[in-house]
Kinemage of the C-alpha trace (Angstrom):
@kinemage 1
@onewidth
@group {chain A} dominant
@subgroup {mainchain}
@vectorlist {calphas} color= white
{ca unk a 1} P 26.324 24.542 3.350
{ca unk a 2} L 23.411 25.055 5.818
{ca unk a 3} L 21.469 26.720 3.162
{ca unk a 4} L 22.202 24.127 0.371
{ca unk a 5} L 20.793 21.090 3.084
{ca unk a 6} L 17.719 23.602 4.132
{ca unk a 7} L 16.791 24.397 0.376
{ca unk a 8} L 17.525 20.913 -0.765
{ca unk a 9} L 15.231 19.164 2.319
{ca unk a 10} L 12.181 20.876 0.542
{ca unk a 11} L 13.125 20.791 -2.845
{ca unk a 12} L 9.737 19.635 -4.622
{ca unk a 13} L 11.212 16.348 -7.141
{ca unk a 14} L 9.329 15.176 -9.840
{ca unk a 15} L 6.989 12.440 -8.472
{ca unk a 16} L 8.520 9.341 -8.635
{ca unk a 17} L 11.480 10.522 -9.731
{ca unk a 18} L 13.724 8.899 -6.518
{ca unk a 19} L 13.567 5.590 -4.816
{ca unk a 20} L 13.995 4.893 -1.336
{ca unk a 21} L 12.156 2.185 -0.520
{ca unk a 22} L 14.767 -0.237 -0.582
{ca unk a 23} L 16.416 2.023 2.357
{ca unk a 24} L 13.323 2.067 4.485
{ca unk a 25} L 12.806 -1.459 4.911
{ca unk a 26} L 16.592 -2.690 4.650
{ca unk a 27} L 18.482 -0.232 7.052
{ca unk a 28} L 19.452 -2.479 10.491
{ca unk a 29} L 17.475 0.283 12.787
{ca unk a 30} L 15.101 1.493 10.572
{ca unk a 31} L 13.834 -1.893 9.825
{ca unk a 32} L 13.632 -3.360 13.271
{ca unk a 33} L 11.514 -0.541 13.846
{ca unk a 34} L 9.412 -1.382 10.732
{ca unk a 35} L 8.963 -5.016 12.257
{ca unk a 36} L 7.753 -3.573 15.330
{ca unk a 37} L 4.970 -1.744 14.091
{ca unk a 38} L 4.151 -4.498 11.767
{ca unk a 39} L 3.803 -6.688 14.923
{ca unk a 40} L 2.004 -4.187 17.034
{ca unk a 41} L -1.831 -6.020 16.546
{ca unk a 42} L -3.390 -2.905 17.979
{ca unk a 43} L -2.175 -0.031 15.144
{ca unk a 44} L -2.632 -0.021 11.587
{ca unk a 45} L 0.894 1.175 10.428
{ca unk a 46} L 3.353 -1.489 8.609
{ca unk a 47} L 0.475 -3.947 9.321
{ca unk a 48} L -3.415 -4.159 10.000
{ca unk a 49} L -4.645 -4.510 13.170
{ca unk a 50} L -5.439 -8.502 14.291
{ca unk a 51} L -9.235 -8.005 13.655
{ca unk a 52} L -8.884 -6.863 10.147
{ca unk a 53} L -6.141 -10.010 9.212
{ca unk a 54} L -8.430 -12.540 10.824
{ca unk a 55} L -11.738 -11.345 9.358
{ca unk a 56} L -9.723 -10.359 5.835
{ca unk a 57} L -8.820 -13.574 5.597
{ca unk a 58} L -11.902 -15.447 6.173
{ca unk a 59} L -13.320 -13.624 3.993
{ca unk a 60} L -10.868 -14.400 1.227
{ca unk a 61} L -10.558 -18.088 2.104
{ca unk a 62} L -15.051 -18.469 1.411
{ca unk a 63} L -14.756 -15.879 -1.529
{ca unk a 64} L -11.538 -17.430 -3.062
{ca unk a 65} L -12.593 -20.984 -1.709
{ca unk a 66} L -9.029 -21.759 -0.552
{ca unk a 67} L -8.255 -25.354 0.487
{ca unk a 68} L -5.627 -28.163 0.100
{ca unk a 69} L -4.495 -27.891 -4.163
{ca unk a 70} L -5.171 -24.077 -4.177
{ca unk a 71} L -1.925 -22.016 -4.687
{ca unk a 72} L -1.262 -18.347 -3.207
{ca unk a 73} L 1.616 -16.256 -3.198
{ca unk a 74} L 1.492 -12.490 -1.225
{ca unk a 75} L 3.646 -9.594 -2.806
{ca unk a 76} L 5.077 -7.559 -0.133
{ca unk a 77} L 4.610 -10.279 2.630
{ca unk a 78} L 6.423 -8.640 5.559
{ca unk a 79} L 6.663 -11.117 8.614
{ca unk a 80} L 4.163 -13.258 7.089
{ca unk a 81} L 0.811 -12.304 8.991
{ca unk a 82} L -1.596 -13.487 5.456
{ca unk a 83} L 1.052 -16.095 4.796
{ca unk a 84} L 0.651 -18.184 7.585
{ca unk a 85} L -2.886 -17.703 7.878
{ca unk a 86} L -3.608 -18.869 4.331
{ca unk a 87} L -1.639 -21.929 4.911
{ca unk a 88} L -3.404 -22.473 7.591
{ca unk a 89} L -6.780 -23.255 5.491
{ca unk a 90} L -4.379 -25.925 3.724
{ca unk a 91} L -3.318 -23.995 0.641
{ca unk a 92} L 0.399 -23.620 -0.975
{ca unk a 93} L 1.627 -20.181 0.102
{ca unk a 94} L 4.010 -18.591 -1.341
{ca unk a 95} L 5.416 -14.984 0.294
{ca unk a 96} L 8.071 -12.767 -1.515
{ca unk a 97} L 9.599 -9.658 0.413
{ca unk a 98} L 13.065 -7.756 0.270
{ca unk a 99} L 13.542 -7.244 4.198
{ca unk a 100} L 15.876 -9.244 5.561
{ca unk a 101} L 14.096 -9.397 9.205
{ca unk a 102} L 10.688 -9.973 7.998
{ca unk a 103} L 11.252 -12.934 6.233
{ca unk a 104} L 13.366 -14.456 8.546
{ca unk a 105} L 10.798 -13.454 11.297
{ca unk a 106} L 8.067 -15.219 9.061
{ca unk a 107} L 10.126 -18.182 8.288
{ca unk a 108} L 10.524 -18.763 12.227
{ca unk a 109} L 7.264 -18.747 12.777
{ca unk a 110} L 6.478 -20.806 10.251
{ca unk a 111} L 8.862 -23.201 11.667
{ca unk a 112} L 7.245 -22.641 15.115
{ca unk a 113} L 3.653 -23.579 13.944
{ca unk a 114} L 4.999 -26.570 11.410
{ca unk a 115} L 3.566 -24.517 8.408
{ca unk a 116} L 5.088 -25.543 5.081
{ca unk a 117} L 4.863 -22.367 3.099
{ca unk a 118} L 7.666 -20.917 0.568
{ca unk a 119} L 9.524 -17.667 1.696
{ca unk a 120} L 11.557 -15.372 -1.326
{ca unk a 121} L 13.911 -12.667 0.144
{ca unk a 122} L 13.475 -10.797 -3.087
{ca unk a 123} L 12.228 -7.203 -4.820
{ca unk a 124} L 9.137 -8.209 -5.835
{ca unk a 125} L 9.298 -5.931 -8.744
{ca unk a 126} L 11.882 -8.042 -10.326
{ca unk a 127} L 10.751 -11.473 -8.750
{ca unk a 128} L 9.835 -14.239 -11.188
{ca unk a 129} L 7.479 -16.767 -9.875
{ca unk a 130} L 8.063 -20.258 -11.351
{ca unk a 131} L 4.578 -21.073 -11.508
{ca unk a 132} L 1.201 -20.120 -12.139
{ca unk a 133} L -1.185 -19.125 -8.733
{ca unk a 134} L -5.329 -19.211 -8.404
{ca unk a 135} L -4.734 -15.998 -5.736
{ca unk a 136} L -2.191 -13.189 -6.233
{ca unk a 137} L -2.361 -10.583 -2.813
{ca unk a 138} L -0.743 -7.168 -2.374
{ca unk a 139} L -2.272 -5.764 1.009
{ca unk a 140} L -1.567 -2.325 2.673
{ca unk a 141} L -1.621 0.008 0.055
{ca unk a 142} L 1.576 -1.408 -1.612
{ca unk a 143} L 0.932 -0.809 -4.882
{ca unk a 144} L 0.232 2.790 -4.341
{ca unk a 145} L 4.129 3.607 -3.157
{ca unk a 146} L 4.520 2.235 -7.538
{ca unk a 147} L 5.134 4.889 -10.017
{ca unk a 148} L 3.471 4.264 -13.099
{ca unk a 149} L 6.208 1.714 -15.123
{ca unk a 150} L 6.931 0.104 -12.154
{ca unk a 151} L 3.004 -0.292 -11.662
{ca unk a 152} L 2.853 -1.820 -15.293
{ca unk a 153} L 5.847 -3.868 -14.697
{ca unk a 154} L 4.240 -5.630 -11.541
{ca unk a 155} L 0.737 -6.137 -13.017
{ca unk a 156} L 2.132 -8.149 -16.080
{ca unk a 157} L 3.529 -10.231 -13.471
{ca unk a 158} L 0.430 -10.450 -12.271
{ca unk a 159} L -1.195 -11.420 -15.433
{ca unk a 160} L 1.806 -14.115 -16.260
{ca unk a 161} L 1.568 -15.805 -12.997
{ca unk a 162} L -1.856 -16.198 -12.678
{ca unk a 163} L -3.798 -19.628 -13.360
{ca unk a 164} L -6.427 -19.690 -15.335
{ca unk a 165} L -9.927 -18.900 -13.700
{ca unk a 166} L -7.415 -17.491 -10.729
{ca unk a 167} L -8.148 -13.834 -9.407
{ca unk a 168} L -5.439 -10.670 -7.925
{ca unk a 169} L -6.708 -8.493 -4.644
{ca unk a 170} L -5.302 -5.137 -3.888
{ca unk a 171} L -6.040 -2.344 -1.875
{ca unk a 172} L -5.488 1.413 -2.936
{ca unk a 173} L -5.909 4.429 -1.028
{ca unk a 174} L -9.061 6.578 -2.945
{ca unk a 175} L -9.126 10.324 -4.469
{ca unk a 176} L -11.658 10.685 -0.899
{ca unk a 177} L -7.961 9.762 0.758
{ca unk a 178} L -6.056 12.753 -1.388
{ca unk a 179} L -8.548 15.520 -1.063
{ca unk a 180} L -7.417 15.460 2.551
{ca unk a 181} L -3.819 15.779 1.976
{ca unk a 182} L -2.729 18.929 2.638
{ca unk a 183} L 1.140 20.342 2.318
{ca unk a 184} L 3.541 20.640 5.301
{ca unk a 185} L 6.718 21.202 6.361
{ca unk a 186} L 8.135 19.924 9.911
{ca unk a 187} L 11.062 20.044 11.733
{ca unk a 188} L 12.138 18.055 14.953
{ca unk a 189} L 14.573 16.582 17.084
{ca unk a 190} L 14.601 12.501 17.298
{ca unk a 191} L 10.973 12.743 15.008
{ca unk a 192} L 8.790 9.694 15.647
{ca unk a 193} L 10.460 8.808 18.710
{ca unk a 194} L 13.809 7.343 17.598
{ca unk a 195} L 12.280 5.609 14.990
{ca unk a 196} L 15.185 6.498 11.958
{ca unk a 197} L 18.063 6.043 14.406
{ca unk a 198} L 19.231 4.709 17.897
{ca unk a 199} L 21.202 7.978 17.296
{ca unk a 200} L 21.331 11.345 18.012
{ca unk a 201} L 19.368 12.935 15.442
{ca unk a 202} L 17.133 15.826 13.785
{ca unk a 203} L 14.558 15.436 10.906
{ca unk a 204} L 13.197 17.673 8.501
{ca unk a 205} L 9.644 16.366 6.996
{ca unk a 206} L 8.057 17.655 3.673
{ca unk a 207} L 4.766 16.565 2.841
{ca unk a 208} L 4.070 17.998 -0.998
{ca unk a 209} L 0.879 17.647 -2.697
{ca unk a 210} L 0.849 16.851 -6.614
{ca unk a 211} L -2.762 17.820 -8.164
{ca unk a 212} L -2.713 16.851 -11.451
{ca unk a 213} L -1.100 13.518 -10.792
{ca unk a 214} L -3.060 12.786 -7.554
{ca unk a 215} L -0.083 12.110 -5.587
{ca unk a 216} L 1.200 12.763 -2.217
{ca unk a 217} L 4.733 12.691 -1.110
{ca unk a 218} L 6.382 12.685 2.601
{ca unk a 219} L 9.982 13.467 2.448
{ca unk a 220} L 12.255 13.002 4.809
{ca unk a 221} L 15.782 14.333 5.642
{ca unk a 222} L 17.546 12.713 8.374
{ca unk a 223} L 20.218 14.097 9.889
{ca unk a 224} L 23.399 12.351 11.889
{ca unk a 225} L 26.688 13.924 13.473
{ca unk a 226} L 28.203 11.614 10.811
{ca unk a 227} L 25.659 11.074 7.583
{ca unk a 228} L 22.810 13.052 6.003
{ca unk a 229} L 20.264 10.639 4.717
{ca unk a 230} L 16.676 11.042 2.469
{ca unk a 231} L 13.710 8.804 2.592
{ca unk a 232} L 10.676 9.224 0.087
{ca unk a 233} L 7.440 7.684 0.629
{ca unk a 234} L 5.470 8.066 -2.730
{ca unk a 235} L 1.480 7.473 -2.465
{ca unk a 236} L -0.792 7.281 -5.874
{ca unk a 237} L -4.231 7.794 -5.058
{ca unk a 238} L -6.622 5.806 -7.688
{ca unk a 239} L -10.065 6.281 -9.009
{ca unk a 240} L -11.923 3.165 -10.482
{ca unk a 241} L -11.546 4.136 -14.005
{ca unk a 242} L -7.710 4.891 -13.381
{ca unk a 243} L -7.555 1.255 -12.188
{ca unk a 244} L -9.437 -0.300 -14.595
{ca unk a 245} L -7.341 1.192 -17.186
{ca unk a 246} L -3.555 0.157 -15.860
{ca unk a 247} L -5.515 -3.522 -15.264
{ca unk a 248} L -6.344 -3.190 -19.004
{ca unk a 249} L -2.965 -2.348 -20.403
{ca unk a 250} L -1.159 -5.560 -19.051
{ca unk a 251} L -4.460 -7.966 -19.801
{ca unk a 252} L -6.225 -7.847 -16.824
{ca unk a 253} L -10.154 -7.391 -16.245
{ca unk a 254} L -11.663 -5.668 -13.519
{ca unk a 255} L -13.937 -7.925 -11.651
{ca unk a 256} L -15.362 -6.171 -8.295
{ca unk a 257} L -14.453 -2.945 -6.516
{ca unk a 258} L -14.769 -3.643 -2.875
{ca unk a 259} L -14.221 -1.496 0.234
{ca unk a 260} L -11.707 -3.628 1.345
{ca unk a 261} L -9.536 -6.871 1.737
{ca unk a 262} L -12.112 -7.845 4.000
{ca unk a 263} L -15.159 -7.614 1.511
{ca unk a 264} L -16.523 -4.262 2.967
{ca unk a 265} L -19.115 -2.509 -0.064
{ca unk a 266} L -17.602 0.091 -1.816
{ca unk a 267} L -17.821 3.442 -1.130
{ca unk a 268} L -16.834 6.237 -2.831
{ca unk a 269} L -15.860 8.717 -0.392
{ca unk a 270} L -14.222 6.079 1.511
{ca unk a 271} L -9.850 6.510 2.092
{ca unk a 272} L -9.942 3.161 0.546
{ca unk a 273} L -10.911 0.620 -1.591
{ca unk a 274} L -9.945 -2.977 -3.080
{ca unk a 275} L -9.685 -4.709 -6.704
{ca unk a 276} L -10.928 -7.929 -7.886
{ca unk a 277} L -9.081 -8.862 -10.964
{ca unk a 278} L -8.877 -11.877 -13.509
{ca unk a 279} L -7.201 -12.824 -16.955
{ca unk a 280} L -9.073 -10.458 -19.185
């Protein structure tokens, strides 16, 4: 039995091939932790740091000239940090995210500050919107935990819930980011500090390296006295052409490769870099 857990804690899977993600932000622990770091101003783990929302934001309220009338919505909103800072220029914010404690964290503070904005506890993958939106933002690298069809099946509702002359910004780690990823295998008692359990525990980590798809994958096997659990965090690294090609299957155009959400120049060997995109 030993051997069978050992063996299957660094089984290599075929990328993308399991889904945890709803696990990592839903479970009552794990997600309270999640929270935490995403309200920790001074790291840049579930969150970005306080300097890069407030100057990210400025920058996308002059380059997206958002006022009173103009209509947002964030994918992947967490506890609202963009949300409530958009609606403070005056726009109509929408946020859409599956945890349970985010949402209600950003609809408190929402409450707190008097900010009228609309909150969705939903997977954004199959979320809806009802309307059309002049800016679509999905911030922190979101869109590189996608495999490919559920990359497709996102951008298309993109494309269908986007107003006319309205624009989408995302940030993507860069190939710079992957050439640095290098294979590992860890094992530890209470890893991170208690972070996957208030529990007792030992953790097995895998990182694996996938070449020819340029993707990176940290597996984790938790275990309990009483449960054995996996978590897989998936990361696609992009190129610009790769980019320009998934905007171009579901109708989207490329409009500006940036450095970041906060309108940093491009550069190529940088871990990062944002997308500009419109209706094609």
């Amino acid at each position: 039995m030993l051997y069978e857990a050992l063996h299957e804690a660094v089984r290599r899977p075929t990328p993308f091939s399991v889904h945890t993600t709803r696990e990592l932000w839903t479970d009552p622990h794990v997600s309270s932790q999640m929270l935490a770091f995403h309200l920790d101003g001074d790291v840049d783990v579930s969150s970005r740091r306080t300097a890069f929302l407030d100057a990210s934001v400025r920058w996308m309220i002059e380059r997206f000239q958002l006022s009173a009338g103009k209509r947002v919505i964030d994918f992947g909103c967490g506890p609202g940090h963009y949300v409530s800072r958009f609606a403070r220029s005056g726009a109509d914010v929408t946020g859409v995210d599956f945890s349970s404690r985010s949402i209600a964290y950003a609809r408190e503070q929402a409450k707190r500050e008097g900010l009228a904005v609309h909150l969705h506890e939903a997977d954004y993958l199959s979320y809806e919107p009802e309307r059309q939106f002049d800016l679509i933002t999905m911030i922190m690298c979101d869109f590189c935990a996608l495999g490919p069809d559920h990359r497709a099946r996102l951008l298309a509702t993109f494309r269908s819930a986007l107003a006319d002359g309205g624009h989408v910004i995302f940030d993507v780690y860069s190939l710079a980011a992957f050439r640095l990823v290098e294979e590992t295998v860890r094992f530890e008692e209470n890893m991170m500090n208690g972070f996957w359990s208030s529990e007792r525990y030992f953790a097995f980590l895998a990182r694996f390296r996938y070449d020819a798809e340029r993707v990176s994958l940290d597996r984790y096997t938790i275990v309990e006295p009483d449960r054995r659990w996996t978590i897989c965090n998936w990361l696609q690294y992009f190129s610009v052409d790769q980019l320009e090609a998934e905007l171009r299957a579901a109708g989207l155009a490329l409009e500006t490769v940036l450095g970041s959400v906060a309108g940093d120049a491009y550069d190529a060997e940088g871990p990062e870099l944002a997308i500009v995109a419109r209706k094609a």
